[in-house]
BAMAR-840573 format. One line per field, with one value per residue (C-alpha): residue number from 1; x, y, z. Coordinates in steps of 0.25 Angstrom, whole numbers. Example, Ala and Ser with C-alpha at 12.3 -4.5 7.8 and 13.67 -1.06 7.14 Angstrom:
BEGIN
i = [1|2]
east = [49|55]
north = [-18|-4]
up = [31|29]
//
This chain:
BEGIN
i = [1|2|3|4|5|6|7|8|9|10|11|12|13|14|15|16|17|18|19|20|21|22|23|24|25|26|27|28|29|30|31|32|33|34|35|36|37|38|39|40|41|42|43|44|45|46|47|48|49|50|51|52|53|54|55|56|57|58|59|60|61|62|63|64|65|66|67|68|69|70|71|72|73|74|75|76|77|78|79|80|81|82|83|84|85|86|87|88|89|90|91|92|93|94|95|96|97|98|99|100|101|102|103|104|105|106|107|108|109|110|111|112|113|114|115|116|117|118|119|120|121|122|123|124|125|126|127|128|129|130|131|132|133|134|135|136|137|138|139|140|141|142|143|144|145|146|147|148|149|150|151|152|153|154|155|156|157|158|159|160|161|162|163|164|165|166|167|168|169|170|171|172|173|174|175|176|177|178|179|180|181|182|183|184|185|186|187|188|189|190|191|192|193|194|195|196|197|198|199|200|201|202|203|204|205|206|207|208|209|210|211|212|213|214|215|216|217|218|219|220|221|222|223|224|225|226|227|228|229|230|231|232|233|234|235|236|237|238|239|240|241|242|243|244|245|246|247|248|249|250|251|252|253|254|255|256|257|258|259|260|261|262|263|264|265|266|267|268|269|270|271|272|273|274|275|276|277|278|279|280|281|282|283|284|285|286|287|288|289|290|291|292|293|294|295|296|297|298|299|300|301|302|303|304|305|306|307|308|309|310|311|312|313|314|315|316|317|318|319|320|321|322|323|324|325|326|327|328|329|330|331|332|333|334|335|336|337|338|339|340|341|342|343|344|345|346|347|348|349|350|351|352|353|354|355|356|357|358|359|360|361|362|363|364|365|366|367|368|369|370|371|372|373|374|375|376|377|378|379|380|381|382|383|384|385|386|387|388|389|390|391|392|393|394|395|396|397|398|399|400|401|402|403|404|405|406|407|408|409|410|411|412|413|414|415|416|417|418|419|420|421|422|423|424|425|426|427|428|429|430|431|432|433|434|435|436|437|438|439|440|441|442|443|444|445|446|447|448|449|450|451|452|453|454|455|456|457|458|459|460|461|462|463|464|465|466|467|468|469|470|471|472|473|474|475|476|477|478|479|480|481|482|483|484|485|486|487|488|489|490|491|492|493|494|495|496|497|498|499|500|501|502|503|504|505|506|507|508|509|510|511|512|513|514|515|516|517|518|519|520|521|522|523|524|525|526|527|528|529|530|531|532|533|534|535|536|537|538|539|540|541|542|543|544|545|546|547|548|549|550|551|552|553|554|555|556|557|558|559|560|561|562|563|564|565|566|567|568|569|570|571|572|573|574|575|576|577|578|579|580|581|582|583|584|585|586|587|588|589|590|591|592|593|594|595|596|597|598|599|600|601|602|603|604|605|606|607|608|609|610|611|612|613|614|615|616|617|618|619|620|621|622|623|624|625|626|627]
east = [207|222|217|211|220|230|221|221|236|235|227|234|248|242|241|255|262|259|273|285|292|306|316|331|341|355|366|376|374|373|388|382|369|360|352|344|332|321|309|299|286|273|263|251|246|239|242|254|258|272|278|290|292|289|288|300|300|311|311|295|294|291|307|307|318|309|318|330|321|325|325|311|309|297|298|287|291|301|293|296|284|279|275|273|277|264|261|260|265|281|282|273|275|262|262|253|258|255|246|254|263|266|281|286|300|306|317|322|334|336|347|352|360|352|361|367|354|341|335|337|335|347|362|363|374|390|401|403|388|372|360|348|334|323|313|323|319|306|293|280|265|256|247|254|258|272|271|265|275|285|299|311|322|336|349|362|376|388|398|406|394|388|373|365|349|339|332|337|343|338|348|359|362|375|376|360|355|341|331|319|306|300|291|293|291|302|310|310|313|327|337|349|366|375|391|404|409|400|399|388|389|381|375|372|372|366|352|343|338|351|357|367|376|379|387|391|402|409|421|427|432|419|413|424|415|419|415|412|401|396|393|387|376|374|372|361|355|353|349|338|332|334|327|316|313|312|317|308|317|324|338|342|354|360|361|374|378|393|395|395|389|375|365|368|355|348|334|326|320|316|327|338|343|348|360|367|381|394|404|412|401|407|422|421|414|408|399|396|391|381|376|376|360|357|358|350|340|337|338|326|318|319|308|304|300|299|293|283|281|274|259|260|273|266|263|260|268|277|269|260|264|271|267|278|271|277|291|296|292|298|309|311|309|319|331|327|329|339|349|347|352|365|369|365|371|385|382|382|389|380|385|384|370|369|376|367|356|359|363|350|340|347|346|331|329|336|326|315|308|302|292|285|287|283|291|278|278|293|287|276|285|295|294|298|308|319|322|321|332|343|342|335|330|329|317|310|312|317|314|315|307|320|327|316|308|321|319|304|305|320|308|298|309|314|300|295|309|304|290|292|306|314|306|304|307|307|314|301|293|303|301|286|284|295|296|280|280|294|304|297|300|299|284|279|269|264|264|255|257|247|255|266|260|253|268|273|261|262|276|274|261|261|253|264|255|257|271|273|263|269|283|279|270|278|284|294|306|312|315|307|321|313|320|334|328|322|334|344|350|348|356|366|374|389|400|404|399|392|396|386|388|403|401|390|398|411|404|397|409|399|395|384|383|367|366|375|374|363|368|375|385|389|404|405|400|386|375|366|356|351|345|332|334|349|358|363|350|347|360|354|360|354|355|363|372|388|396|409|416|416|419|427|434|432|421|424|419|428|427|411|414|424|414|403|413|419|405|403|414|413|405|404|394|399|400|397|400|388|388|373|370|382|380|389|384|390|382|385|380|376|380|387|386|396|395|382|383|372|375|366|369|365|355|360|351|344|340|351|339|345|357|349|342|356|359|359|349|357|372|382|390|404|411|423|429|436|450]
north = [86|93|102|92|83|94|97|83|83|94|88|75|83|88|75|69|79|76|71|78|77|74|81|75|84|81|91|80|84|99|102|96|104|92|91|78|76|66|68|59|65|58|57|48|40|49|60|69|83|87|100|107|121|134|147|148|158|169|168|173|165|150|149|134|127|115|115|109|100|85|71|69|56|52|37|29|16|16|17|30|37|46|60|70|87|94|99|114|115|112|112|98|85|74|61|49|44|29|22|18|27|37|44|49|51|61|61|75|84|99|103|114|118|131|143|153|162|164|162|146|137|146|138|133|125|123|114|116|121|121|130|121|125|114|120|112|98|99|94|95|92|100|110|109|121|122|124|111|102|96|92|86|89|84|86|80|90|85|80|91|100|109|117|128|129|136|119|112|99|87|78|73|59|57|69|73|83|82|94|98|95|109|113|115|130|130|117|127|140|133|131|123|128|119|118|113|128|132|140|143|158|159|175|184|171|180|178|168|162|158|163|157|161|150|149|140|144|138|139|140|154|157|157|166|175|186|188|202|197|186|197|206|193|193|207|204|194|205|216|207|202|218|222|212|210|195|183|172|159|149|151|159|153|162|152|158|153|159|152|158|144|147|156|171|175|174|168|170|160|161|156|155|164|156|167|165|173|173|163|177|184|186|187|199|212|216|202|203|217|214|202|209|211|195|189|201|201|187|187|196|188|180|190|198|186|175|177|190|186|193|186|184|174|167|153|140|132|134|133|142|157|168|182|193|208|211|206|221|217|202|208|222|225|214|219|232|227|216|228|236|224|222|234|235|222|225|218|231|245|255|259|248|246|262|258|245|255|263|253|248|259|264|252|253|265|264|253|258|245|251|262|250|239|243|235|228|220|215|209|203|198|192|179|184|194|185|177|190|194|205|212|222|221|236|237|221|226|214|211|226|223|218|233|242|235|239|253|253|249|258|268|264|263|276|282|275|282|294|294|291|299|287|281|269|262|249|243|243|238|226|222|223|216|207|204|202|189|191|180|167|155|156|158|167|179|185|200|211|222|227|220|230|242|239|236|248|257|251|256|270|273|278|274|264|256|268|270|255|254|267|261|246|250|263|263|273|274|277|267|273|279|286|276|281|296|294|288|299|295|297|291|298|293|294|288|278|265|262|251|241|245|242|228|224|228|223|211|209|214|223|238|243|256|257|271|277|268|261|247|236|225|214|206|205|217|212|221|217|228|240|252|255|272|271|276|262|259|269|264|253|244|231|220|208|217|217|229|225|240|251|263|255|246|233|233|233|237|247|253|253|262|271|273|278|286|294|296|308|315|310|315|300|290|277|268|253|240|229|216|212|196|197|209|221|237|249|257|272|276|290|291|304|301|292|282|282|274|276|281|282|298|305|315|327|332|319|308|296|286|276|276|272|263|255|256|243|238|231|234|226|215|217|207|200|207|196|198]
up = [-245|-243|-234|-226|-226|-220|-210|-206|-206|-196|-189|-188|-185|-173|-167|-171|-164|-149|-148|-153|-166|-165|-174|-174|-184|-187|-192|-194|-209|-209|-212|-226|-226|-221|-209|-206|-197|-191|-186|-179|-179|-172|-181|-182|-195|-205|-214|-208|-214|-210|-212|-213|-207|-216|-211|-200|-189|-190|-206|-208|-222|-226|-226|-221|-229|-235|-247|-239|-230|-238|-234|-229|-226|-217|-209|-200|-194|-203|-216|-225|-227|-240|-240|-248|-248|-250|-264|-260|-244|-246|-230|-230|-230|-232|-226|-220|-206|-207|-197|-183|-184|-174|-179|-189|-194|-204|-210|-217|-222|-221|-232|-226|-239|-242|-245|-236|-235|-228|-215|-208|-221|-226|-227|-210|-210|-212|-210|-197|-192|-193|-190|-192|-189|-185|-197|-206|-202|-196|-202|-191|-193|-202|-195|-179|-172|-170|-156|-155|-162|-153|-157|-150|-159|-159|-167|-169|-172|-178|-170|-164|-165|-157|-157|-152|-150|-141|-140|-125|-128|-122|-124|-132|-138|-146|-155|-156|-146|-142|-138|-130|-137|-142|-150|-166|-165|-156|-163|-177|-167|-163|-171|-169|-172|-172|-176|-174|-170|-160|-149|-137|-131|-119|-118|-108|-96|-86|-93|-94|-102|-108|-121|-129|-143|-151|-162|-172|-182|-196|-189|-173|-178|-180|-165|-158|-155|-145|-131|-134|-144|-135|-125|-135|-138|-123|-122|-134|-123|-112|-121|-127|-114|-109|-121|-123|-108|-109|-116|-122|-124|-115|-120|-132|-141|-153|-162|-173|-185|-190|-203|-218|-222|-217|-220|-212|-204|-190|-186|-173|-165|-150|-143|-152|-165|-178|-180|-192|-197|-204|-199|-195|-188|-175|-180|-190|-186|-199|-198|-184|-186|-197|-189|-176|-177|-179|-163|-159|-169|-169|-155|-151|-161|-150|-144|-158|-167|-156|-145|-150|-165|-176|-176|-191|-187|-177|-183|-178|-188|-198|-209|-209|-215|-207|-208|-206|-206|-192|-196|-195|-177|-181|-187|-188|-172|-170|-180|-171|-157|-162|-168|-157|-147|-157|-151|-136|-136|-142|-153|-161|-157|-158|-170|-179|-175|-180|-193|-196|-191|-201|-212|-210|-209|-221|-230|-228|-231|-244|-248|-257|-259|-246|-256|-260|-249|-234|-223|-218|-231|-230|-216|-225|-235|-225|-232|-246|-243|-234|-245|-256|-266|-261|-274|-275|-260|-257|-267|-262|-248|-239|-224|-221|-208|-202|-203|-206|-195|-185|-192|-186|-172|-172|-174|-163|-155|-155|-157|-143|-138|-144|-137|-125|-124|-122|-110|-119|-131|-140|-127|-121|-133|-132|-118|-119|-133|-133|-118|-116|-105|-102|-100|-109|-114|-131|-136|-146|-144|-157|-160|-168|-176|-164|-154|-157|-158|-145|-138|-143|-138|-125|-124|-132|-136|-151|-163|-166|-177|-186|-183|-187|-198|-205|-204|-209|-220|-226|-241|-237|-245|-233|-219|-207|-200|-189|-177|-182|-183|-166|-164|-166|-179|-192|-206|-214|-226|-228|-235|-223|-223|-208|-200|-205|-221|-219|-213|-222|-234|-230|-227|-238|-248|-257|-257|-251|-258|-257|-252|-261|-276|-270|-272|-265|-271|-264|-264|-279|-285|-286|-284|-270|-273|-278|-272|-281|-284|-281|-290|-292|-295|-305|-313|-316|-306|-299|-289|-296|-304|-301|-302|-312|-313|-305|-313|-323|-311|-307|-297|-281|-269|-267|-280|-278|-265|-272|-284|-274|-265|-279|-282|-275|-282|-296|-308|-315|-310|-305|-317|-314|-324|-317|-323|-323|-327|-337|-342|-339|-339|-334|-323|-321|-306|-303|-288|-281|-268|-264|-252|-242|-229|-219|-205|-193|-188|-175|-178|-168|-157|-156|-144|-148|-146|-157|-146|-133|-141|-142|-128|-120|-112|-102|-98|-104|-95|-93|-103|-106|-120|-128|-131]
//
């Protein structure tokens, strides 16, 4: 009889949504954590399921923050109605519709008080700004396609406040902003920032559609961003729209968060980007270096997660499970052609992409959880691996389809090179596959493994579904370097840390010390993680630990550093005191080779294909330089 009466729920649903659900959300409250919506839903008397979205685009797991969704109060004619969370399904909500009633309105909460980490139910909201998605405070009926859902969402901002969205306002009444009625795939596929401290960059105004940075910051200071990386972000525009051959949106907003109060990230949605970074981002190099990959990455999404989408993430609704065994396409050919964008835009030198190149490629082929886990499974287990420990990570394996995905299509790129002695590249394959039906509003075509391979045959022929099978399936202890090896390059170790090691580590006040003692600790002496078979290892070390002493002084990074760099001349071992859960041990380290960076080298005598890879596409605008 569930079952049934599910299925007559559905069934019901279907014809209560011929008119459009409106959705009013105010952020008065969100300098306190607190959002408050209503909804009025058209209903029809009977039994009525509602549910609350699950599975969210861009995060391939059931991450919907149902835990933070309070306050459900549901009303008709004025009369509070019950209703009742199914027993098994957490996402639902049971109730009966009375007889001649026709709307429905909700009352709900979301608690946006979750802490600084993960993907958009992570912490969204400061003092002074908010980044709110519309998955947070929608509830639709059980069993409708999204597509086919229609809501008129509006939203008031505190006073003083302003916002950014890829949604067209209609109108504006007092302080509460009214949009376009769209479609709930698209209501969830547009999120909303708004703050006190905000500015609107428009980029690269020669191209329509039009394209806009907006930024909202914790403080004024925050926003003065310079006009040298304004027209970096609009070289981005250009490059893209070069590379892909076609754009498929109406207008495109960078939606950017610069706070240390929310959580650091950035999420892909078709016609704007939820970019989310340190309050200093664009004021101190070291920061805007490490997130220099983010506005490219999640901007082709745009086209690579969008537009063409893995089948096995094409759903009609929210509920219903995602599968991710192509997220090294999803993902990894995205981190490929997004890196590669950061530096023909400006974003990135050449030589910093180089260092992250070879920070990267290195860090994965120092990663032996790979002899028993193959990269196709981490796209498999997407769903468990975001939210996985750090400790320990390099034996788990985490989302490696992000960089040993760019490590893959680095590989077909340079092979396609190779073949066809440099008539064509992944260039091509990107304005085929990604451009297919040119210049479009946003819509969604699903992809193949098949769909590919075929793609890539047309533009080289070669038994391309071995090349990516190998690659996805292997248990190599080693990460397949072949693109750097076409490419002109190969990676050398040396005693100098590489650009990207000396931000992340500055940053991040630890030591990174993994190819050399094969551990890292972070700004307390804590121990991150562990390389399994390193010599840290094989003393007996572990994540969690803290280093207390370094041979007999009190422990600092410094002194970490000047342990490794005396190794190479000195008989001893490094001697270690780690406090371990309030116990204390001394741990003796034999290690003789001192400090080991990784360094992309050119390999003599060879094509720099890895250099003409980087070379823009279009010729830069002259430009203003700020003074």
């Amino acid at each position: 009889m569930l079952s049934l009466l599910f299925i007559g729920c559905g069934i019901s649903a279907l014809a209560q949504t011929s008119q459009p659900i409106s959705v009013s959300l105010d952020l008065s409250d969100a300098p306190r954590k607190i959002l408050h919506a209503r909804l009025s839903i058209p209903v029809q008397p009977g039994p009525l399921t509602l549910v609350y979205p699950k599975w969210i685009p861009g995060e391939h797991g059931p991450t919907g923050p149902i835990d933070n969704f309070a306050g459900i109060v549901f009303t008709a004619n004025g009369t509070t109605l019950a209703w009742q969370r199914d027993d098994v399904n957490m996402f639902a909500f049971h109730l009966t519709v009375p007889s001649g009633v026709t709307t429905l309105d909700a009352k709900v909460d979301f608690l946006a008080t979750a802490a600084p980490t993960g993907f958009s139910a992570g912490a969204s909201t400061s003092a002074n700004l908010a980044m709110m998605s519309w998955n947070e405070v929608v509830l639709y009926p059980e069993g409708m396609p999204a597509s086919e859902v229609t809501f008129v969402p509006a939203i008031k901002i505190p006073e003083g406040w302003k916002f950014g969205t890829a949604l067209t306002p209609s109108s504006t009444e007092g302080g509460t902003t009214n949009f376009e009625p769209v479609a709930l795939n698209t209501l969830i596929d547009s999120p909303l920032l708004a703050g006190r401290f905000f500015k609107e960059f428009p980029l690269a105004e020669e191209i329509t559609p039009k394209h806009y940075l907006d930024m909202a910051g914790d403080g004024p200071e925050d926003l003065n961003v310079t006009a040298d990386q304004v027209a970096a972000f609009s070289n981005l525009v250009r490059e893209a729209g070069a590379l892909y051959a076609s754009r498929h949106y109406n207008s495109y907003h960078f939606l950017v968060t610069l706070s240390d109060s929310v959580a650091h990230f950035g999420l892909e949605h078709h016609q704007s980007s939820d970019d989310r970074v340190e309050a200093r981002t664009f004021l101190d190099e070291d920061s805007r270096m490490l997130s220099g990959d983010l506005l490219p990455h999640e901007f082709t999404h745009s086209w690579n997660g969008k537009y063409r989408r893995p089948a096995g993430l094409v759903t009609p609704d929210y509920q219903e499970p995602m599968k991710g065994e192509l997220l090294w396409v999803y993902e990894g050919l995205t981190q490929y052609l997004g890196d590669v964008l950061a530096a023909r835009s400006g974003i990135w030198t050449e030589d910093q992409y180089r260092s992250y190149l070879a920070a990267s490629a290195a860090g994965l082929d120092h990663r032996p959880g790979r002899t028993w886990r193959d990269l196709e499974d981490t796209a498999t287990s997407a769903q468990i691996l975001y939210g996985a420990s750090e400790q320990w990570d390099n034996w788990r394996r985490s989302v490696d389809y992000y960089p040993e995905g760019e490590l893959i299509w680095l590989d077909v790129d340079t092979t396609i090179r190779k073949l066809s002695n440099g008539k064509r590249s992944l260039n091509d394959f990107c304005a085929r596959f990604l451009g297919i039906g040119g210049n479009t509003a946003p819509k969604v075509l699903p992809y193949t493994f098949e769909d590919v391979v075929s793609n890539l045959n047309t533009i080289q022929r070669y038994d391309w579904a071995s090349f990516l099978r190998e690659r996805i399936s292997s248990k190599s202890l080693h990460a397949p370097l072949g693109g750097i090896a076409n490419g002109g390059y190969r990676i050398e170790y040396n005693d100098q840390q590489n650009d990207f090691v000396h931000a992340a580590e500055s940053h991040d006040h630890g030591v990174n010390a993994w190819y050399s003692l094969g551990m890292v600790t972070s700004t307390d002496e804590t121990i991150s993680d562990v390389l399994i078979g390193s010599p840290a290892y094989n003393a007996g070390l572990g994540p969690g630990m803290k280093v207390v002493a370094v041979n007999s002084r009190r422990a600092t990074d410094e002194l970490l550093h000047q342990a490794i760099r005396d190794a190479k001349s000195n008989t001893q071992p490094i001697e270690l005191i780690v406090e371990n859960a309030g116990f204390f041990k001394v741990v003796k380290i034999d290690y003789r080779d001192g400090e080991r960076y990784p360094h992309l080298v050119r390999v003599e005598r060879t094509p720099d294909v890895l250099d003409d890879i980087l070379k823009p596409m279009v010729k830069r605008p002259e430009h203003r330089t700020a003074e």
